[in-house]
N, C-alpha and C positions, 0 to 999 in steps of 0.2 A: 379336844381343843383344836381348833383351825390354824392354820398358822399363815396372816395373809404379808408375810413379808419376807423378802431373801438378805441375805445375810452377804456384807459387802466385806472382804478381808484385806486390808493393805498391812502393806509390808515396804517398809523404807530402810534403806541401805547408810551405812552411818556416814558415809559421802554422802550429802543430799543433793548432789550438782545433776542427778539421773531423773530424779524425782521419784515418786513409789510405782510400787507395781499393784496390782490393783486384782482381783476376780471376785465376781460373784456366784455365789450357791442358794440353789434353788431349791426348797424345803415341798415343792410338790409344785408340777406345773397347772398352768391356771389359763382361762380367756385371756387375760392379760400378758400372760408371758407365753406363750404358746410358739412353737417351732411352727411356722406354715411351709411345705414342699409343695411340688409340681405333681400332681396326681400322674402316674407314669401307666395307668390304665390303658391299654389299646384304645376302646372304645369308650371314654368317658361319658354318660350321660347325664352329665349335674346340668342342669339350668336352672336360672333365677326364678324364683316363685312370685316374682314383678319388677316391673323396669329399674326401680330403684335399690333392687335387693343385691346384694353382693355374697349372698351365704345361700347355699340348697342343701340337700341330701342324694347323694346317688351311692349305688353299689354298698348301700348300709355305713355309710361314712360321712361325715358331716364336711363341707368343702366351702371354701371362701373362693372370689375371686378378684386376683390383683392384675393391674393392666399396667401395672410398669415394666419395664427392661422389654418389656417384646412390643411388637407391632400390633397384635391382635389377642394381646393377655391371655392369662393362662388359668385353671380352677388347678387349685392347690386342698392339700388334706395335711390334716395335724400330723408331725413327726413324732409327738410323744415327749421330744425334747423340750427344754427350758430355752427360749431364743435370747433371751440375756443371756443365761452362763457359757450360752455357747460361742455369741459373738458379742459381748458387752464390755470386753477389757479397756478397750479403749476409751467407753462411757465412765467407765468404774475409775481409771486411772485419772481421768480428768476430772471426775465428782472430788475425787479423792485433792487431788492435788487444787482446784478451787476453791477447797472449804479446811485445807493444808490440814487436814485430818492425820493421826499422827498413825504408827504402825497398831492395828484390834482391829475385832471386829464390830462390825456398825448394822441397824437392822437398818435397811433399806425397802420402801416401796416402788416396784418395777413393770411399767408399762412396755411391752413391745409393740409396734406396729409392721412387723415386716423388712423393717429398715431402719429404723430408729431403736435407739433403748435410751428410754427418762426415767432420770433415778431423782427418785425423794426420801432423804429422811422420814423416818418411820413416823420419830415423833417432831419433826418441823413440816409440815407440807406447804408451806412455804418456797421452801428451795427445791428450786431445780436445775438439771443441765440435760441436756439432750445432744443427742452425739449417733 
């Protein structure tokens, strides 16, 4: 069985003036949720396999490339990790707290882009927030 959704847990404090706190867990990383880093190769050799491509292979390793935060972008490779449960709190605490989702857990659908995490209800795709 697959399992294409990560699992959003809050927790509200019986003072609710804080609002919940929020994390997400990651049942198996995915394209979708994927940790991208900074290939720290000496000698990187990834190049696009055409002008419009943004993904190659070098050094036996599959590499994206992002051209924000620097001047002259950088080829990145997967960290293995979950990029939502690593930096999503703040998505998760907001999801949480716009849809005043009470303390359980909730199955969530999770896109990362490198900078962003959007969370959807599993079974509403309808709703979203991005953060």
């Amino acid at each position: 069985m697959t399992i294409d959704h990560h699992i959003l847990t809050v927790t509200r404090d019986a003072d609710d003036e804080y609002g919940p706190a929020a994390d997400i867990t990651c049942p198996g990383v995915t394209e979708t949720c994927a940790e991208w880093v900074e290939c720290k190769r000496t000698v990187c050799s990834a190049r696009a396999t055409d002008d419009d491509s943004t993904d190659a292979t070098a050094h036996g390793e599959q590499h994206r490339y992002f051209d924000e935060d620097t001047p002259t972008g950088y080829w990145a490779v997967r960290s293995g990790d979950c990029y939502a449960q690593n930096h999503g709190e703040a998505a998760a605490e907001e999801f949480a707290e716009e849809r005043h989702l009470g303390s359980g857990t909730y199955p969530v659908t999770v896109e990362a882009d490198g900078s962003t995490v959007i969370l959807v209800m599993a079974d509403s795709p309808a709703e979203a927030v991005a953060s």
